[in-house]
C-alpha positions in Angstrom: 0.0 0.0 0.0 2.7 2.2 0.7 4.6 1.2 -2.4 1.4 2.3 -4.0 1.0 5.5 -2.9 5.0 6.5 -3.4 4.6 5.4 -7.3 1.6 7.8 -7.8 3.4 10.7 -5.8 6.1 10.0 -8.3 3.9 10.1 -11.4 2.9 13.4 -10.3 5.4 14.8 -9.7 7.1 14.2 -13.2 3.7 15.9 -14.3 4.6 18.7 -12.8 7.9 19.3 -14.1 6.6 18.5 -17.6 4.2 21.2 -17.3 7.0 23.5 -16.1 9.2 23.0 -18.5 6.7 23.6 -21.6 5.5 27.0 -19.5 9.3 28.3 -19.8 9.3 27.2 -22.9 6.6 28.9 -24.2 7.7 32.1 -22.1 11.0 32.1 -24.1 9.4 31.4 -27.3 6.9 34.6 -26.9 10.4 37.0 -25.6 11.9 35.6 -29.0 9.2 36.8 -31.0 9.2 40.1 -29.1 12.7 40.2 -29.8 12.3 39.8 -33.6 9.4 42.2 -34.0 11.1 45.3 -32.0 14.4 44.6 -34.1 12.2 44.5 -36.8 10.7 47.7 -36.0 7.0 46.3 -35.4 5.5 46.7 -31.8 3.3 43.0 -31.2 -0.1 43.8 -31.2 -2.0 42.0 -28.4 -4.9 39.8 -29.1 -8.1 40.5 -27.6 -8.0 37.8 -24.7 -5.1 41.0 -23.4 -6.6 42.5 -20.3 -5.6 44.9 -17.7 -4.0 48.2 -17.7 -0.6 46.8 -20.1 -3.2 45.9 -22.7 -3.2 48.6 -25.7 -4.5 49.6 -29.2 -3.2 48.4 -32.1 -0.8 50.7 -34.2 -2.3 52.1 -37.0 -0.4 51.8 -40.3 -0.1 54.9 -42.5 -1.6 54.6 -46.0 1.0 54.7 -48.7 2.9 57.3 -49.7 3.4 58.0 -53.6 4.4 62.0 -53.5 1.0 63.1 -55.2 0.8 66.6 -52.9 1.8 68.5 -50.1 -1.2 67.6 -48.3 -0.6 63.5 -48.7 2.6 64.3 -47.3 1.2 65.9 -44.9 -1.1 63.1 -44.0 1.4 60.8 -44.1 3.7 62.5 -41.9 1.1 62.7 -39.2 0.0 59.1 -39.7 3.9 58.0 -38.3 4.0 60.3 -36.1 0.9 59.2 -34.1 2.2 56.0 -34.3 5.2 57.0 -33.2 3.1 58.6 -30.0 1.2 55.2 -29.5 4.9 53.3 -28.9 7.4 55.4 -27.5 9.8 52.4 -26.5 9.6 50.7 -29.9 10.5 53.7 -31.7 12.9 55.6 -29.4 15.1 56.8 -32.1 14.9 58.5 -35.3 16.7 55.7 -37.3 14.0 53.2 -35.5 11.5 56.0 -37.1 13.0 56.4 -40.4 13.6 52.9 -40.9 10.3 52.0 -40.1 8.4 54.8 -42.6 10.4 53.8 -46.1 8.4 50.5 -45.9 5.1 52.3 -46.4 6.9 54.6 -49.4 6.0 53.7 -52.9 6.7 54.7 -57.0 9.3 57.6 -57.0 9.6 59.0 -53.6 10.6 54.7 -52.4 13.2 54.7 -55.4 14.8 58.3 -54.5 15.1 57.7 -51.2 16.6 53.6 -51.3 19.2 55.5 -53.6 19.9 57.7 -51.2 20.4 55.4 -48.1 22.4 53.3 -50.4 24.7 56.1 -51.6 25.2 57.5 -48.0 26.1 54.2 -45.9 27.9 56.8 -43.2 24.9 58.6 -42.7 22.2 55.7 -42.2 22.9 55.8 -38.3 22.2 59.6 -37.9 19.5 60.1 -40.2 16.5 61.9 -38.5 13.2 61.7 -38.9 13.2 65.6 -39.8 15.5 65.4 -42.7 13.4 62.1 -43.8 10.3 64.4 -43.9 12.1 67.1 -45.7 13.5 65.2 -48.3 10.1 63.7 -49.2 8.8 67.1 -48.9 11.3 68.2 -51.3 10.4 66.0 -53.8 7.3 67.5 -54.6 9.0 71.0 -55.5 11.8 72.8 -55.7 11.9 74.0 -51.9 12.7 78.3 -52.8 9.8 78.2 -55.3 7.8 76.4 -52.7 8.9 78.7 -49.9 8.0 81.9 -52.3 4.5 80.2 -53.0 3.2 79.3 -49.5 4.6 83.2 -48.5 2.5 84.4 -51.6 -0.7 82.3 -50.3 -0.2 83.4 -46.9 -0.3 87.2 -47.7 -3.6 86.3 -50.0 -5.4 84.3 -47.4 -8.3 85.8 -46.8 -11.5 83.8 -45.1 -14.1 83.2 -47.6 -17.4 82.9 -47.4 -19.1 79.7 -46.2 -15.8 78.5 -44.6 -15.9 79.3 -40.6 -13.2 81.0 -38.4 -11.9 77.0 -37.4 -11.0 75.9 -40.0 -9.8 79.2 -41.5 -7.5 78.8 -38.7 -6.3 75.4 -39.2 -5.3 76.4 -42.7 -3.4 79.8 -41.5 -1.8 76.9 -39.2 -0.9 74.4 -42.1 0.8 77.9 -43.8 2.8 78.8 -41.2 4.7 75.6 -40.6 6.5 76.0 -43.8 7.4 79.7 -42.9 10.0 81.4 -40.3 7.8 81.5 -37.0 6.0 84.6 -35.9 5.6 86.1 -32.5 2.4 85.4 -30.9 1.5 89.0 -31.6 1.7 88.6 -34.9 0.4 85.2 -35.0 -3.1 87.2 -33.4 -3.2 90.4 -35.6 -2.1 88.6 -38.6 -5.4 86.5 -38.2 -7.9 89.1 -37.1 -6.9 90.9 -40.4 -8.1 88.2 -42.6 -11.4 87.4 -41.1 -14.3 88.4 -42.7 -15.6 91.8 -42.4 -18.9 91.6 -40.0 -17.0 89.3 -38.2 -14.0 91.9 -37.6 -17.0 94.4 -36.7 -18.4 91.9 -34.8 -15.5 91.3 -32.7 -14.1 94.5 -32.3 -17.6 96.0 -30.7 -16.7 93.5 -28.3 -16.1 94.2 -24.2 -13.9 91.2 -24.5 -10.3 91.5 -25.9 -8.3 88.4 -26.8 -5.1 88.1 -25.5 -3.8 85.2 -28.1 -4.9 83.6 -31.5 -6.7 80.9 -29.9 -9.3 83.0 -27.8 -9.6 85.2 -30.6 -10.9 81.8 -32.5 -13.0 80.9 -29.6 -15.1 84.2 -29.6 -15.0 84.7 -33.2 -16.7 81.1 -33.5 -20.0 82.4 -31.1 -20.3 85.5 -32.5 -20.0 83.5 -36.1 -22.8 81.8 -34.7 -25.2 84.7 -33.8 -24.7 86.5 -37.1 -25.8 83.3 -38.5 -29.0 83.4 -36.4 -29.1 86.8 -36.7 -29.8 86.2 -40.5 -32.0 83.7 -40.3 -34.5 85.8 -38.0 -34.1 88.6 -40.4 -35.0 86.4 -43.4 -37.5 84.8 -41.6 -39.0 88.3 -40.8 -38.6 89.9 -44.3 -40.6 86.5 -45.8 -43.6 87.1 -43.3 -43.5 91.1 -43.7 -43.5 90.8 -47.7 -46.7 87.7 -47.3 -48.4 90.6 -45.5 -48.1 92.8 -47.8 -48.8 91.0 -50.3 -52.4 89.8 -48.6 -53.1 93.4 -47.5 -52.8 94.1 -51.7 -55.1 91.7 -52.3 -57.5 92.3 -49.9 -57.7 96.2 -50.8 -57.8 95.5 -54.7 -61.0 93.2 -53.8 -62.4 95.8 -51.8 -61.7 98.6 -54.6 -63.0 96.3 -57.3 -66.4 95.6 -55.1 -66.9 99.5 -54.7 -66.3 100.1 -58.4 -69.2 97.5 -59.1 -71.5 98.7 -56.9 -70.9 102.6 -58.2 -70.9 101.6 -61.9 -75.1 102.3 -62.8 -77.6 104.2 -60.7 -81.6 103.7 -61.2 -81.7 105.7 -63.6 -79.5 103.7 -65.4 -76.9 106.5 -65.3 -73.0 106.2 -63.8 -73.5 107.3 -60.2 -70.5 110.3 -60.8 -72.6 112.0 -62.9 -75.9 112.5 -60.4 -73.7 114.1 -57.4 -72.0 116.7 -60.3 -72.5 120.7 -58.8 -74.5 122.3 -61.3 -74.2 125.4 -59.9 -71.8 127.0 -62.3 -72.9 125.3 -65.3 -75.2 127.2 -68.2 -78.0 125.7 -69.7 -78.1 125.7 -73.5 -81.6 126.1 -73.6 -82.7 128.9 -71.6 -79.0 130.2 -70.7 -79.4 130.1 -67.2 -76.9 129.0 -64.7 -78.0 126.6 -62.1 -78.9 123.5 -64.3 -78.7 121.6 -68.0 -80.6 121.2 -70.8 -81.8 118.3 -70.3 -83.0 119.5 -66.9 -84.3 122.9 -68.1 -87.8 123.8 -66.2 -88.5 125.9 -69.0 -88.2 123.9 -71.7 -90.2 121.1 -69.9 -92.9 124.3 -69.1 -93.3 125.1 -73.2 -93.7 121.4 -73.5 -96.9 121.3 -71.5 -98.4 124.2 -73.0 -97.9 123.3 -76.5 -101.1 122.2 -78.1 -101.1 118.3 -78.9 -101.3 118.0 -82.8 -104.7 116.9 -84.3 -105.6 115.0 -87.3 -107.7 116.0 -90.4 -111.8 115.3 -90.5 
């Protein structure tokens, strides 16, 4: 019985170390994969059975870049850079950085920049991410006549109509990247210049005076938003005034046109004008009397009466 009982105690203890040994080795199996995918420069994206607080969001990969505008670039440039963000330890240097973004480069902008890398071997350890950017950048234009053109859109911009003091910011933004920095100062002026007029007015009949670029945005976005309102009670007005009108029109042509109808015969089968006319100063053609017409003269009605009534022959 004894015998027994040592046997089994033996058995499972050899289970044991059997399921020891293939823990460790699938421990050192996931640190190799780690391994390879940071020297790789991918970050392992946990699956969804992850929990807990060291559980994060996958990195998302930036579309491909193929050098078509400035504003690709400048999407694609953002798109590493938040990746960057997402995992600091995996991409603590700029060669990581660098080395990572020319996978996701295609078509011309790939091929000039692999024969670059190759032709400067020295320099592939102290490349940094900003001359990476630039030389894409670069690629698009030549950088003085790009320099002179974002200068020349900067001194044109102007907010249009329809597009709101937001995102006429972001663009003043997008401009001034490319340009020597201005003082914060000039950064607020240069913006309150460009926005549109009633909004200038607007802002300047204001208690409230900004004290940066950013407040100045914020208030010029509400009172945006009641000269909007403001217009749409004023249209809404002008539409109910003008239907007013317009049913006051009618409503006095019907009432004209029912009095005309009513005054167009007497009784007598005269037009009503002519019974109320002053015949004071008129002179009858008959007796030449003022005071009445023909028609109406008492004398000629008199020598109508006392003519004799014709008689016929025996």
């Amino acid at each position: 019985m004894l015998k027994a009982k040592l046997v089994l105690l033996r058995q499972q203890n050899s289970i044991l170390a059997q399921t020891n040994s293939e823990a460790t080795g699938i421990e050192n199996d996931d640190d190799e994969i780690s391994v390879l995918l940071s020297d790789s420069g991918h970050k392992r994206v946990r699956s969804d059975t992850d929990h807990g607080p060291s559980a994060k969001r996958p990195i998302k990969e930036p579309a491909a870049y193929k050098g078509k505008s400035i504003k690709e670039h400048g999407d694609f440039t953002l798109s590493c850079e938040l990746a960057f963000l997402q995992a600091p330890s995996t991409y603590e240097d700029d060669v990581q950085k660098v080395t990572w973004a020319m996978q996701y480069l295609e078509g011309d902008p790939r091929d000039r920049w692999v024969n670059w890398w190759r032709a400067n071997a020295d320099e592939q350890t102290t490349v940094t991410w900003t001359f990476f950017t630039t030389f894409l950048l670069n690629l698009l234009d030549d950088p003085i006549a790009r320099l002179l053109d974002t200068h020349e859109a900067y001194a044109n911009a102007k907010q249009r109509d329809g597009q709101t003091a937001r995102a006429f910011l972001t663009y003043m933004e997008t401009l001034e990247q490319q340009l020597d920095p201005y003082t914060l100062k000039q950064r607020l002026y240069h913006y309150y210049s460009r926005l549109r007029p009633e909004l200038r007015i607007a802002v300047t009949n204001h208690n409230f005076v900004p004290t940066d670029r950013e407040e100045l945005c914020n208030l010029a976005t509400r009172l945006e938003k009641n000269i909007k309102d403001g217009r749409r009670v004023v249209v809404e007005t002008t539409t109910k005034e003008k239907r007013t009108r317009a049913s006051g029109k009618a409503k006095q042509h019907t009432q004209q046109s029912r009095t005309q109808a009513s005054a167009v015969r007497t009784d007598s089968g005269r037009p009503a004008e002519r019974s109320k006319l002053d015949h004071s100063q008129l002179e009858c053609y008959n007796c030449h009397q003022k005071g009445h017409i023909s028609p109406n003269c008492p004398k000629k009605k008199q020598g109508n009466r006392n003519k004799d009534p014709i008689r016929g022959k025996a």
